[in-house]
C-alpha positions in Angstrom: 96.6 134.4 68.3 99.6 133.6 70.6 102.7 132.5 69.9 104.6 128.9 70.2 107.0 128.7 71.7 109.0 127.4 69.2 108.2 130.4 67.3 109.9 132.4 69.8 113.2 130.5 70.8 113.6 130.5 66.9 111.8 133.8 65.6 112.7 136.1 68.0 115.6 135.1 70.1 117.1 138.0 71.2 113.7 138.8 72.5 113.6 135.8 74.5 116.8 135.8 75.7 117.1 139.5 77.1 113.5 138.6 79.1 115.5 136.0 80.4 118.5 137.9 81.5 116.7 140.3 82.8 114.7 138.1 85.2 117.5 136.4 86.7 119.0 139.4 87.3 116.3 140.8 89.3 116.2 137.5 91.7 120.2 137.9 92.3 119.6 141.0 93.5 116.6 140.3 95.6 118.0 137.3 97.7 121.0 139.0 98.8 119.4 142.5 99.9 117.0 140.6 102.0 120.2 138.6 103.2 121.4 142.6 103.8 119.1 144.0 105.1 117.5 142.0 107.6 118.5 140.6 110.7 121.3 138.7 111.1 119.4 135.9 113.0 117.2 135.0 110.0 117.8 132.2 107.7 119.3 134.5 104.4 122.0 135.3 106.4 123.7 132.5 105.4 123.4 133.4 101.9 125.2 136.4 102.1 128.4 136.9 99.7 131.7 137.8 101.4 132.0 140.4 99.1 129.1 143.2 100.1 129.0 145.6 102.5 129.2 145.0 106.2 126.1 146.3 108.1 125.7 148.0 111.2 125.4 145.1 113.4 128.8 143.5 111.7 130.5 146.1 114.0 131.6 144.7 117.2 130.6 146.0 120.7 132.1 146.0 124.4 128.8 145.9 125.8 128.2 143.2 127.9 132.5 142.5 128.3 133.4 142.8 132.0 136.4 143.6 133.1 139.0 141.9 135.8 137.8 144.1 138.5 134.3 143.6 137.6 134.5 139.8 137.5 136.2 139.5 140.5 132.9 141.4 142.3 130.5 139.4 140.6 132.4 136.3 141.5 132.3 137.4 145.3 128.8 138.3 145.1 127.6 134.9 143.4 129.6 133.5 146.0 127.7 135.3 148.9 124.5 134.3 147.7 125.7 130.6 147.2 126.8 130.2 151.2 123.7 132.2 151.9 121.9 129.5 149.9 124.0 126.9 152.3 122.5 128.0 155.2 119.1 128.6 154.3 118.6 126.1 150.9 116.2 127.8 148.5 115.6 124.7 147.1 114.6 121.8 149.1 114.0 124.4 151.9 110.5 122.9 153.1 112.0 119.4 153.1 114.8 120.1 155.1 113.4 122.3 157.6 111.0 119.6 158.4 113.4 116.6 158.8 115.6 119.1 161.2 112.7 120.1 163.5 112.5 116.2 164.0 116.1 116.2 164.5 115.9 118.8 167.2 113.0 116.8 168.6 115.5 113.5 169.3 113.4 111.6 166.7 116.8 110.3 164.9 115.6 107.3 162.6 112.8 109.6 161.1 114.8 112.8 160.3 117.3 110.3 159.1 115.5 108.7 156.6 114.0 112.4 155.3 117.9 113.3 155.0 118.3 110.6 152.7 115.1 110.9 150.9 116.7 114.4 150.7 119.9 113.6 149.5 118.7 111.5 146.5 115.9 113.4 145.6 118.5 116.8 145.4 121.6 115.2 143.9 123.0 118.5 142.3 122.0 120.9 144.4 123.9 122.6 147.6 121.3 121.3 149.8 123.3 117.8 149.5 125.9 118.7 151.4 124.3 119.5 154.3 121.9 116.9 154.8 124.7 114.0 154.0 125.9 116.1 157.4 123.0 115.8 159.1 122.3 111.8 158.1 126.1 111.0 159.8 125.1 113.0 162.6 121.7 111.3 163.2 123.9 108.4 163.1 126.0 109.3 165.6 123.3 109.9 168.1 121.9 106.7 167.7 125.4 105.4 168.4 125.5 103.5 164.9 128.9 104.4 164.7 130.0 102.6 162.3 127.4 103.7 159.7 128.6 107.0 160.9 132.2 106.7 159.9 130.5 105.8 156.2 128.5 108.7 156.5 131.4 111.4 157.3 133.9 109.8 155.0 131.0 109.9 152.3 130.5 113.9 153.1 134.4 114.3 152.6 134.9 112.9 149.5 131.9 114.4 147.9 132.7 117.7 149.7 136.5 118.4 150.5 136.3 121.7 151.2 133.1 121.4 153.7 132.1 123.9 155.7 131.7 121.0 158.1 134.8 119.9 158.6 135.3 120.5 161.8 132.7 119.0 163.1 133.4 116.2 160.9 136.8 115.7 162.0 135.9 115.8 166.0 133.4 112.8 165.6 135.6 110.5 163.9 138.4 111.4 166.5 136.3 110.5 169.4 135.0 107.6 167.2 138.5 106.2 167.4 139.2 107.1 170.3 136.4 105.0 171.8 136.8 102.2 169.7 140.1 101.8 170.8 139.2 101.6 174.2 140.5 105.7 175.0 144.1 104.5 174.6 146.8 106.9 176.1 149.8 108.5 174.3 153.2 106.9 174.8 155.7 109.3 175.8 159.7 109.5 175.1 161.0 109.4 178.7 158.8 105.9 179.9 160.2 103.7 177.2 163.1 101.3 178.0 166.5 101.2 176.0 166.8 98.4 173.4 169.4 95.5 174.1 171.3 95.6 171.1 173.6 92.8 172.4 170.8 90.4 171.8 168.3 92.1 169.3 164.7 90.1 169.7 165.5 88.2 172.9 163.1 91.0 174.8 160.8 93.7 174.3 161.0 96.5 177.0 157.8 97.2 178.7 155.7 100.7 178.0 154.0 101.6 181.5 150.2 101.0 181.4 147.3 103.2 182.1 145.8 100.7 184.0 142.9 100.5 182.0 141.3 97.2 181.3 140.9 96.4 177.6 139.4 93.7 175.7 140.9 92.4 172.4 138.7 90.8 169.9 140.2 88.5 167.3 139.4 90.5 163.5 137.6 87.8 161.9 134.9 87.4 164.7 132.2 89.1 164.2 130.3 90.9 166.3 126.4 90.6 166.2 125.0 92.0 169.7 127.3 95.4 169.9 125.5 97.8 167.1 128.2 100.6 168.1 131.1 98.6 166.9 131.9 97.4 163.2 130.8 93.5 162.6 134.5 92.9 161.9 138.2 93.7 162.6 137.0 96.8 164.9 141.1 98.1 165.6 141.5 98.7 161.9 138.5 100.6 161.3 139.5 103.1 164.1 143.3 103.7 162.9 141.0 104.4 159.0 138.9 107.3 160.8 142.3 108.5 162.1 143.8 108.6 158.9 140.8 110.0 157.5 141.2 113.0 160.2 144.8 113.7 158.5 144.4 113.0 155.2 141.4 115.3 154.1 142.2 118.0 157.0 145.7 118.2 156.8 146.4 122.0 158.3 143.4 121.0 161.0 144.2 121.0 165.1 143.6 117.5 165.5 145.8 116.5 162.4 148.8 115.7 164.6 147.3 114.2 167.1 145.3 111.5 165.3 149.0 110.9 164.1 150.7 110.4 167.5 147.3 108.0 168.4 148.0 105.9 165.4 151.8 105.5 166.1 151.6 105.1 169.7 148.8 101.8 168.7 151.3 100.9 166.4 154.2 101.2 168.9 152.1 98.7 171.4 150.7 96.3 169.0 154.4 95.7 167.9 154.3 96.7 164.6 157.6 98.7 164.6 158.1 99.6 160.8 154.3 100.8 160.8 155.2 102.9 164.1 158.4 104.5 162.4 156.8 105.5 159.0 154.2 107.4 161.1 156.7 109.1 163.2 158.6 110.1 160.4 155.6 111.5 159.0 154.4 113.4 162.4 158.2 115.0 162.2 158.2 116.1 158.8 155.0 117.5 158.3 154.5 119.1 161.8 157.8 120.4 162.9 155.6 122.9 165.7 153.8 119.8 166.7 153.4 119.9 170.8 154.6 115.5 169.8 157.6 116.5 168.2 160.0 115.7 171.1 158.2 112.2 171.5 158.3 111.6 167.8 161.9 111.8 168.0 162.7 109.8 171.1 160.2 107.1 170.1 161.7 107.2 166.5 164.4 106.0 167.5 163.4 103.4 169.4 160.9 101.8 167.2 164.3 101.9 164.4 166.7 99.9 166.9 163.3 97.4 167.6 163.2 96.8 164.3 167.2 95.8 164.0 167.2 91.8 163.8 171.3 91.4 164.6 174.8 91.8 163.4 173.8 89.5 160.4 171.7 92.3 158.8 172.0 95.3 157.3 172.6 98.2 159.4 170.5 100.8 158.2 168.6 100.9 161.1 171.6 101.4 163.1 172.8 104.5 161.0 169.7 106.2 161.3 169.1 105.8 164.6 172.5 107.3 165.6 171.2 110.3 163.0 168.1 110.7 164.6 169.6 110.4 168.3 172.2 113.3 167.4 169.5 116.0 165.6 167.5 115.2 169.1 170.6 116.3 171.3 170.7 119.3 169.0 167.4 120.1 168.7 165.8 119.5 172.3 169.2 120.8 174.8 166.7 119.7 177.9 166.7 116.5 177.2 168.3 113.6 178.7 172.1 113.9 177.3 173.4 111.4 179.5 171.2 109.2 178.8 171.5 109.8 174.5 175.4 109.9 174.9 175.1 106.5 176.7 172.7 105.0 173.9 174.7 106.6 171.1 177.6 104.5 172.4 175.8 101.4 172.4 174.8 102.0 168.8 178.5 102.6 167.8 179.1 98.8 169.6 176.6 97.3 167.7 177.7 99.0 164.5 181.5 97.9 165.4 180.1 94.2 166.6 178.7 93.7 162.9 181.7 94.8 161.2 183.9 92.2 162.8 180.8 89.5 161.7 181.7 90.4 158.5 185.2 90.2 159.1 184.7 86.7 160.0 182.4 85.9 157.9 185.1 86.4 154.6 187.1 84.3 156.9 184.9 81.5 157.1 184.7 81.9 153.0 188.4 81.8 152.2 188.9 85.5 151.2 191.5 86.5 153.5 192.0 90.0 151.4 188.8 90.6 151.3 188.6 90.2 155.4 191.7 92.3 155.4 190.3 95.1 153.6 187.2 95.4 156.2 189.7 94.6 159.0 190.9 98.1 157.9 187.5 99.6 157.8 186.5 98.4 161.2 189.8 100.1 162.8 189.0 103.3 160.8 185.5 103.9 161.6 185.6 102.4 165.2 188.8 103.0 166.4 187.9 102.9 170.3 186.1 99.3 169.8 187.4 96.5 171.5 187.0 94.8 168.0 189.9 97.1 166.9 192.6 95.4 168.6 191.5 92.2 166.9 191.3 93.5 164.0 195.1 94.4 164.5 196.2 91.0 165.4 194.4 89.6 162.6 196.2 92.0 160.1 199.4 90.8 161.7 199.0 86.9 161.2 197.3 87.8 157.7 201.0 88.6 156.5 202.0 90.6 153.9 200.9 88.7 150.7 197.5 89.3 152.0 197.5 92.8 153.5 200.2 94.2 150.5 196.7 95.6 148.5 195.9 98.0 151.5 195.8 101.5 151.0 196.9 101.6 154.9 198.4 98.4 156.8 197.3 98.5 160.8 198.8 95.5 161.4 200.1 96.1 165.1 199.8 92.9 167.7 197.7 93.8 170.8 200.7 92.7 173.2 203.0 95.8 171.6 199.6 97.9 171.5 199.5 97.7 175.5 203.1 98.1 176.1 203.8 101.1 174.3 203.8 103.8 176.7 201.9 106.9 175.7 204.0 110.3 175.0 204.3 113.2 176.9 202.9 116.4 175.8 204.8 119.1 175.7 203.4 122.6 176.7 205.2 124.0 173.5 204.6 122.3 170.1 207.3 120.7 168.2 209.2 120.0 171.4 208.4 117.0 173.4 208.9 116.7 177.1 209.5 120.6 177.2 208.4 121.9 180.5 209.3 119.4 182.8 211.9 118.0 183.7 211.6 114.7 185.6 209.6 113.7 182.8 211.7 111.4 180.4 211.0 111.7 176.9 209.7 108.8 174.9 212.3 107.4 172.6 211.3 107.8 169.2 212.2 104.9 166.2 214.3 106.1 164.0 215.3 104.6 160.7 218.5 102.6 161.1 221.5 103.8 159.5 222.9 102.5 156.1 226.3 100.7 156.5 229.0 102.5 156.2 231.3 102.0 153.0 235.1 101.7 154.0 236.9 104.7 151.8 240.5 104.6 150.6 242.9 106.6 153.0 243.7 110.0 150.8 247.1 110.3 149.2 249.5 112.3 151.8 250.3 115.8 150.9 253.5 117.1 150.2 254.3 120.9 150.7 256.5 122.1 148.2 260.2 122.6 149.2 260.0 120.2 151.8 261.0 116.3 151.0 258.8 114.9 154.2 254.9 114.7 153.1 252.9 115.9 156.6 252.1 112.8 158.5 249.1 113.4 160.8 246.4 116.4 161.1 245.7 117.6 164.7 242.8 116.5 166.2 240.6 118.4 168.6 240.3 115.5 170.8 244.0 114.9 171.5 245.9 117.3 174.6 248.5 118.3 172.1 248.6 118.6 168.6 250.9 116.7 166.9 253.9 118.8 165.6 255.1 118.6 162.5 258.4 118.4 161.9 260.6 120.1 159.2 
């Protein structure tokens, strides 16, 4: 006969209650030692307290660490294999190998449609790069320019670093080139000088090539000519010459797509365009073969931009700069011809000081005018605006001119007469050496008016009764005597 168990939680609990213990205890131990001593992978060892004993597998390893040297060769090797995977793809091998035999073959449209089945079929794999190349160049022999330029600028920006670059870069230079009819480079020596007596009234003429060229209005499209664009044709050209510059900045023909686009710019008229791309051909190619011509031409595209003595004068400023480094920089140059231009810059400078002169006039501000009557004599001295200037100053009067720091009031008439000093082959001494030379009177202060003093008290010598009446004077014969 069993027992209930009622009978045993209440007859026999210690019984009971040990069996109980004991049990638990043995599944404690069970779960983690199987956490212990198995693999680390398996599901218990999550259950494992932080408390026991580290295994052998808990103790970490440098196998499979590389070091710097070691990474570096793997790098270089992974690298190999990846160009070597350039040339011949591994994947999309078959694929490609067919669409270039049909390439080879002249049959453009096909192997350009199996590039592009090609190039969306492998969209992450190296084999893209190369036949985006081949689709612009199938392109280009079928004289779909345009579709071309797409296709190159599309292999640049998904590929900057292209092993095709060069290639790249050629086309869309010659694609340019002939869309803007094979223009010529404008050189420093064949442009005219600007007249800055009347800014705007003419534009000097740049020599032709003597080629004939059609222009084509941007907004009419073009249906019948496949190798141009359907619109604005000039614009698309000077974007594939920016593309040649912008994405291959260090390449040969970097420069010259710059002097191309400047020297459009520079015929078209569109100055300010012209001088932001000279500026840029001089400071980012300093050992360009176009650097002479970028500074002679920079120059003359500033002063075409200058609008008159009414505006502001940067323009002015910098093209005097500019003119100045070129004499320094290029001694072979034309000097005479710089000096001469350099002094027609310091005119016009000088010209649009005196408008502003008379422009405070017109307003009423007679200090004001005074002030850049003063600035005008000091920074143009030479200027046939000076001497007006001075005569100005002089019928200003003093109320106005009394805030100067320095009054050049001096009329022209006293200007003119003044006769210049001699100099004198010894400093300090004027009209030294010769001697039929007169020397130029100098204005000196006048004299303060003398005070009349009181005649001194006579002296009386002592043991005589008769003071001494007159002191001898060197001018007289005789000395008066004095008598005792």
């Amino acid at each position: 006969m069993t027992m209930s168990t009622y009978k045993l939680q209440n007859q026999c609990p210690s019984v009971t209650r040990s069996a109980c213990l004991c049990l638990a205890l043995v599944l404690c131990g069970l779960l983690p030692g199987c956490a212990m001593f198995g693999e680390r992978s398996s599901d218990f060892a999550a259950l494992k307290p932080p408390w026991s004993k580290k295994s052998v597998t808990d103790d970490p390893s440098i196998e499979g660490v590389h070091g710097p040297m070691q990474r570096v060769m793997q790098t270089a090797l992974w690298n190999k294999k990846k160009n070597s995977t350039f040339i011949e793809p591994a994947v999309g091998a078959a694929e490609y190998k067919q669409a270039n035999e049909k390439f080879q073959a002249k049959e453009y449209k096909a192997a350009e449609k199996e590039f592009k089945a090609i190039v969306k079929k492998y969209k992450n794999d190296p084999i893209k790069e190369d036949a985006q190349f081949m689709i612009a160049e199938c392109q280009y022999a079928q004289k779909k320019y345009s579709w071309a330029q797409d296709s190159y600028d599309k292999l640049l920006i998904d590929f900057p670093s292209t092993r095709h670059l060069d290639q790249t870069t050629k086309r869309l230079f010659s694609i340019a080139r002939y869309w803007l009819q094979e223009p010529s480079i404008v050189k420093g020596n064949d442009i005219q000088q600007v007249n800055l007596e009347e800014p705007g009234s003419e534009t000097p003429e740049i020599p032709s090539d003597g080629k004939q060229r059609k222009s084509r209005w941007a907004l009419v499209p073009n249906f019948f000519d496949r190798t141009r664009p359907v619109f604005d044709t000039e614009n698309r050209a000077l974007e594939a010459l920016k593309s040649i510059w912008l994405h291959d900045p260090t390449g040969p023909l970097a420069d010259d797509s710059l002097m191309l686009t400047a020297s459009h710019y520079l015929k078209k008229g569109r100055y300010m365009d012209a001088d932001r791309t000279f500026s840029l051909l001089r400071e980012e190619y300093p050992k360009s073969p176009h650097l002479e011509d970028a500074f002679k031409l920079g120059t003359h595209v500033k002063l075409m931009s200058y609008q008159g003595p009414q505006y502001d004068a940067t323009v002015l400023t910098d093209a005097g700069d500019l003119k100045e480094t070129t004499m320094r920089l290029f001694p072979n140059a034309e000097q005479a011809r710089l000096k001469e231009e350099l002094k027609k810059i310091e005119k016009a400078k000088a010209k649009r000081d005196w408008e502003t002169v008379q422009y405070w006039m017109r307003r009423g501000k007679p200090k004001s005018a005074a002030i850049y009557c003063n600035l005008l004599i000091e920074n143009h001295p030479t200027s046939q605006f000076s001497n007006q200037a001075r005569e100005l100053l002089a019928e200003l009067g003093e109320e106005n001119t009394n805030h100067l720091w320095a009054n050049y009031a001096t009329p022209k008439k006293m200007v003119q007469q003044q006769p210049e000093p001699k100099r004198s082959f010894v400093p300090g001494l004027p009209g030294f050496g010769k001697a039929d030379e007169p020397t130029p009177a100098k204005r000196r202060p006048a004299p303060p008016a003398r005070q009349e003093l009181e005649p001194p008290a006579r002296l009386k010598l002592d043991g005589f009764g008769e003071p001494i009446r007159k002191i001898p004077l060197e001018e007289e014969s005789e000395p008066a005597r004095i008598k005792l």
